[in-house]
C-alpha positions, 0 to 999 in steps of 0.5 A: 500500500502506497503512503497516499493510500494510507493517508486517505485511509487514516484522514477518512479514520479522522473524520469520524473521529472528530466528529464523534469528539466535536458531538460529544464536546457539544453535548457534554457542554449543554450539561455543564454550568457557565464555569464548567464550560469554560473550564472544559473549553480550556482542558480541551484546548490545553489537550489540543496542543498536547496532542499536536506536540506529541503526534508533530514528535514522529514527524521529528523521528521518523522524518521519512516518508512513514513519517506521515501516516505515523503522524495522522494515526497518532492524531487518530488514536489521541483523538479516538481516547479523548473522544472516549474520554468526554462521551464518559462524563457526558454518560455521567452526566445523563444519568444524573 
């Protein structure tokens, strides 16, 4: 498999992931008071910039071309785990 096919793969991956996050960001933050919106605003900024410098790392190692798809899956997965993440507050917070 050529590295423009993986990376088609992995950005149709992202796609879904991210929209899974984005939904349940969106929802979890209708169940949150003012502060607690703006505190899950900034955990996920700060988690944004975390995920960024550790996935931007195998771009530094690699820096081939496997460098790329490594790169992407890395977004995937981190972003995949935060998804997760915040779906388990907003359960919480259904069943409260």
């Amino acid at each position: 498999m050529s590295t423009a096919a993986m990376n088609s793969c992995i950005v149709r991956e992202r796609v879904i992931w991210d929209n899974i996050l984005n939904e349940t960001y969106r929802n979890l933050g209708k169940k949150l008071d003012q502060k607690q919106q703006a505190k899950l605003r900034d955990m996920q900024r700060a988690w944004i910039a975390s995920r960024d410098a550790a996935c931007q790392f195998y771009w530094d190692y690699y820096q081939g071309t496997i460098a790329s798809p490594m790169a992407a899956a890395c977004v995937n997965k981190e972003t995949a785990r935060r998804a997760l993440f915040l779906l388990g507050f907003l359960l919480e917070a259904d069943n409260k």
